[in-house]
VOMITOR-988231 format. One line per 10 residues: for each residue x, y, z of N, C-alpha, C. Coordinates in nm, 3 decimals, always signed. Example, Ala and Ser with C-alpha at 12.3 -4.5 7.8 and 13.67 -1.06 7.14 Angstrom:
# VOMITOR-988231
+1.319:-0.569:+0.780:+1.230:-0.450:+0.780:+1.320:-0.330:+0.780 ~ +1.285:-0.225:+0.708:+1.367:-0.106:+0.714:+1.290:+0.003:+0.787
This chain:
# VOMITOR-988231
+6.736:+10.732:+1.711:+6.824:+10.659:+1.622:+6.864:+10.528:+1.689 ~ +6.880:+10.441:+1.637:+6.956:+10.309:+1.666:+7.062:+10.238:+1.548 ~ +7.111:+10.137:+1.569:+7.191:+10.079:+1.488:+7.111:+9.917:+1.486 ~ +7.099:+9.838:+1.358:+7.038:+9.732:+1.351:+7.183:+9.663:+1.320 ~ +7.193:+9.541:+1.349:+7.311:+9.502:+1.310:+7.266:+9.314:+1.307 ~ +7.321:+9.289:+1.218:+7.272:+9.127:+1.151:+7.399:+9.037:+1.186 ~ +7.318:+8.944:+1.284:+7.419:+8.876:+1.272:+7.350:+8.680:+1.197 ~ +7.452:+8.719:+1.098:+7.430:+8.607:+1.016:+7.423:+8.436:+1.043 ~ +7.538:+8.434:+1.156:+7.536:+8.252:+1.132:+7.454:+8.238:+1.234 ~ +7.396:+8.320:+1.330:+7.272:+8.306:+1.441:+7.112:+8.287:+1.345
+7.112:+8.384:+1.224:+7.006:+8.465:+1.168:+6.972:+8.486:+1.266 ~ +7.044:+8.611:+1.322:+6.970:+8.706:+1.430:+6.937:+8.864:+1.393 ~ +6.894:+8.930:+1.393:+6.921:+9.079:+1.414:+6.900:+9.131:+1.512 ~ +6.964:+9.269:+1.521:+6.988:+9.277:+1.679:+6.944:+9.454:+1.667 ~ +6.839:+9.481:+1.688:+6.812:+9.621:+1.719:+6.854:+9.669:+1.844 ~ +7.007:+9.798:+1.884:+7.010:+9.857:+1.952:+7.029:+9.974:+1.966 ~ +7.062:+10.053:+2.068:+7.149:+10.190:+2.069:+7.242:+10.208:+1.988 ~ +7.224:+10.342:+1.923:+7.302:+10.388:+1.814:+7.437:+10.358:+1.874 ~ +7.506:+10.281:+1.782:+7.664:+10.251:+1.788:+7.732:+10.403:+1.731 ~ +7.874:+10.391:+1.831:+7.939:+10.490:+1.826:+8.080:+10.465:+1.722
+8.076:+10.358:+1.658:+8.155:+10.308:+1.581:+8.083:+10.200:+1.429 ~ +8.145:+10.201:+1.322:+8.077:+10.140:+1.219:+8.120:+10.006:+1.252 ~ +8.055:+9.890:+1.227:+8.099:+9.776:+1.225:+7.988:+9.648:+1.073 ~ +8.077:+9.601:+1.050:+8.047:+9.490:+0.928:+7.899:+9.474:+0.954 ~ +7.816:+9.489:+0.874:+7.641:+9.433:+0.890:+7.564:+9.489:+0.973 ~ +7.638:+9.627:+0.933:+7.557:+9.742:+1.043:+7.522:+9.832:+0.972 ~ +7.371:+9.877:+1.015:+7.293:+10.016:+0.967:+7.239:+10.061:+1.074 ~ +7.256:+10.180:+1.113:+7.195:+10.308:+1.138:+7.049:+10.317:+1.067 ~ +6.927:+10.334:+1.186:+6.824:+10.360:+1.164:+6.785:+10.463:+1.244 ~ +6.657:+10.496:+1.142:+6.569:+10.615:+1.222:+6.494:+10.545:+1.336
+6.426:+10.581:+1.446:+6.337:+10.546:+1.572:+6.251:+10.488:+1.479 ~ +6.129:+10.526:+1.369:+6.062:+10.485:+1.348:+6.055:+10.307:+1.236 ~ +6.185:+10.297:+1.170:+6.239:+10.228:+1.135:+6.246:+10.118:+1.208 ~ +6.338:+10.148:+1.325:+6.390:+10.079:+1.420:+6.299:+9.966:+1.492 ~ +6.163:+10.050:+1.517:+6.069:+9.967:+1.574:+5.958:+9.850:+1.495 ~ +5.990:+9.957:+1.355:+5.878:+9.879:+1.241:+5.975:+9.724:+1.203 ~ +6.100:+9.731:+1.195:+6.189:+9.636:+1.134:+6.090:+9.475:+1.150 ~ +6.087:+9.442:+1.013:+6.074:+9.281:+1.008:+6.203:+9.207:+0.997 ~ +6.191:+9.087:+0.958:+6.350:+9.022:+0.964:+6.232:+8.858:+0.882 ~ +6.357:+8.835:+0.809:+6.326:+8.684:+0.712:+6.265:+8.633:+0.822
+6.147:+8.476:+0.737:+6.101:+8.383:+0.774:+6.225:+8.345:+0.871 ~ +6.255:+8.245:+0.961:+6.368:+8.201:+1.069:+6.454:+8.262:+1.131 ~ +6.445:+8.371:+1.137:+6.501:+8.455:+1.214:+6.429:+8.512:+1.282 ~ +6.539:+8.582:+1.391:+6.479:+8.639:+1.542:+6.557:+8.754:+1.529 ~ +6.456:+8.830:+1.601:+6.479:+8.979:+1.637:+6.477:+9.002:+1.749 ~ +6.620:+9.057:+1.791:+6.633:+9.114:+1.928:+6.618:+9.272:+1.929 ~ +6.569:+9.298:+2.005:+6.534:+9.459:+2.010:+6.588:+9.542:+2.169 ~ +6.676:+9.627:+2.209:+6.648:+9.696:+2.297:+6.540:+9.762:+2.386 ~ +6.508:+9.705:+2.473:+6.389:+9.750:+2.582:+6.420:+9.864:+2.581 ~ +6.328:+10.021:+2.568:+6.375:+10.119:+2.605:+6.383:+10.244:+2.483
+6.398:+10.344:+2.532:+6.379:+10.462:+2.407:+6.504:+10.423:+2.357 ~ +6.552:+10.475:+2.236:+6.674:+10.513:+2.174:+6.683:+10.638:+2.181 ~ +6.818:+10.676:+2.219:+6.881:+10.833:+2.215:+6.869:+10.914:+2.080 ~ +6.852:+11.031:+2.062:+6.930:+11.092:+1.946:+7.051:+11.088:+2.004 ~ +7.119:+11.082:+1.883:+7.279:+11.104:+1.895:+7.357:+11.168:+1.911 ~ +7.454:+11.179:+1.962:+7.524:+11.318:+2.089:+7.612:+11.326:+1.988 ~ +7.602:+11.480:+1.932:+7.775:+11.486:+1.869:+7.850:+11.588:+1.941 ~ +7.966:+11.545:+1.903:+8.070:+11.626:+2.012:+8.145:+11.706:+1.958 ~ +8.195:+11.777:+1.980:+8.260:+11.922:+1.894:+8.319:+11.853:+1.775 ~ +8.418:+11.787:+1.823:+8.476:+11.752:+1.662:+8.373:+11.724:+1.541
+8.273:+11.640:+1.624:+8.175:+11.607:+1.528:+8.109:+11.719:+1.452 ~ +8.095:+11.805:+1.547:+7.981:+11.934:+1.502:+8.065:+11.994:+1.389 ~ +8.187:+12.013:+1.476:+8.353:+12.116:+1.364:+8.307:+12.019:+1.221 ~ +8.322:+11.883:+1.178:+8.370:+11.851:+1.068:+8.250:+11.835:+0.997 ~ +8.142:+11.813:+1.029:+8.005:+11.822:+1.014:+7.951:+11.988:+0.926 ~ +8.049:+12.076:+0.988:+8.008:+12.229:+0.959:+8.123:+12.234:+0.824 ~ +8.244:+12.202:+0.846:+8.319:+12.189:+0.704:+8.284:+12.125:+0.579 ~ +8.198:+11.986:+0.620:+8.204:+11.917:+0.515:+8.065:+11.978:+0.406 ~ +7.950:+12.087:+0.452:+7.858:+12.200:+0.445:+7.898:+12.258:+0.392 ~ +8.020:+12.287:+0.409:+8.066:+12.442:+0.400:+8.185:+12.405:+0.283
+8.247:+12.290:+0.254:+8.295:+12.263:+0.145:+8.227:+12.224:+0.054 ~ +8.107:+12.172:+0.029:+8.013:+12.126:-0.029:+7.900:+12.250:-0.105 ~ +7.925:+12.355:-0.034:+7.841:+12.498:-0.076:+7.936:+12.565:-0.153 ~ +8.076:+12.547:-0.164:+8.170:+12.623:-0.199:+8.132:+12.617:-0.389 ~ +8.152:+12.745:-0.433:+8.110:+12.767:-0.579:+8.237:+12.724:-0.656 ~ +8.347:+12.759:-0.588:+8.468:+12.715:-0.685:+8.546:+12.588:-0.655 ~ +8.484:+12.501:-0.610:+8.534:+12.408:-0.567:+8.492:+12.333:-0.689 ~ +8.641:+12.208:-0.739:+8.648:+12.122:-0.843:+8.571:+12.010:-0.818 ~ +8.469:+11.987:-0.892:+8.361:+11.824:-0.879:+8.462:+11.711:-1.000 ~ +8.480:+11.649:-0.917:+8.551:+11.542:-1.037:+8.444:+11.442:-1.119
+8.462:+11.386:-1.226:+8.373:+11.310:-1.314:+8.369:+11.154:-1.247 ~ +8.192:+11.103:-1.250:+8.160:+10.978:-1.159:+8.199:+10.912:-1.248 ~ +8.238:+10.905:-1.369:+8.296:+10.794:-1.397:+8.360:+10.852:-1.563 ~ +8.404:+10.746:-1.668:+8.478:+10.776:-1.777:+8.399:+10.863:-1.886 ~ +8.471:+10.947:-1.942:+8.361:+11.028:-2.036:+8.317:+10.989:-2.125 ~ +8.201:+11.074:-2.158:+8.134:+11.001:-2.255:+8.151:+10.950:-2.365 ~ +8.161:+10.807:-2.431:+8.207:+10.760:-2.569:+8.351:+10.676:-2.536 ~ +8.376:+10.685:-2.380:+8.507:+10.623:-2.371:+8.497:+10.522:-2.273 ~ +8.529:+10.421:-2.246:+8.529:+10.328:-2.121:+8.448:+10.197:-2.166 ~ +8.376:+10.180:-2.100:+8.263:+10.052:-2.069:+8.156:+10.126:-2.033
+8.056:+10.063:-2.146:+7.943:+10.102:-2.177:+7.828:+10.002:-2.016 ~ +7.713:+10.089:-2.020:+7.644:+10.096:-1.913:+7.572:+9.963:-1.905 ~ +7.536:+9.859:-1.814:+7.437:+9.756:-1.848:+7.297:+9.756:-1.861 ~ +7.259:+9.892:-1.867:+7.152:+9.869:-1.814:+7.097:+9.953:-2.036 ~ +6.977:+9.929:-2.050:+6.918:+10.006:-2.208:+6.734:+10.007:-2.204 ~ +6.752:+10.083:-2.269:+6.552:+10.105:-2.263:+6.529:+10.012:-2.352 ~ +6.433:+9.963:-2.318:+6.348:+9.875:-2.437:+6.226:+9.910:-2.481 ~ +6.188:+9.912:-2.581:+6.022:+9.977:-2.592:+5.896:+9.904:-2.516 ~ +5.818:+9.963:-2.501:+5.707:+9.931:-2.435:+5.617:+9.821:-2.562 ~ +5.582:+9.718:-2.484:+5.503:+9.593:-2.581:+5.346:+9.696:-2.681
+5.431:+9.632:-2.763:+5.332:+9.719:-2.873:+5.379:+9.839:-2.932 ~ +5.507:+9.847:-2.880:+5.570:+9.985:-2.959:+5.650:+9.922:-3.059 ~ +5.678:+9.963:-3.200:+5.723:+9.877:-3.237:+5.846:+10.011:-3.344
């Protein structure tokens, strides 16, 4: 794993070791990701010399990691609605159009 992280007014990106904290213009990549990464015409890519770690989790991590599983499997647990029901709110932007020649 690594973290790619962009930094904009350089146009740099910066492939390194998985960050242990989130920060603005940051993604988390897989190893294989990590190494394939292109980056726009004028920009430069910095890359870490060196393997990348998998990522160490630490009990808490593992503990809330096993709850959030284990609340997520739960049968009676309430799913709330992604958005307003149907026939009520603001309608979607997006509509099918027929295929040319369907008429």
């Amino acid at each position: 794993m690594a973290t790619l992280t962009y930094v904009y007014a350089d146009s740099t990106a910066v492939v390194g070791p998985l960050a242990t904290q989130a920060e603005p213009h940051s993604y988390d990549l897989c190893t294989a990701h990590a190494h394939r990464l292109t980056v726009p015409r004028g920009w430069e890519v910095v890359r870490f010399e060196g393997e990348f770690a998998p990522p160490q989790l630490e009990g808490d991590d593992l503990t809330a990691l096993a709850e959030a599983v284990r609340e997520a499997g739960r049968v009676d647990r309430v799913v709330e609605a992604a958005g307003p029901a149907p026939g009520t709110g603001r309608r979607g932007h997006l509509r099918v159009l027929p295929a040319p020649g369907e008429d």
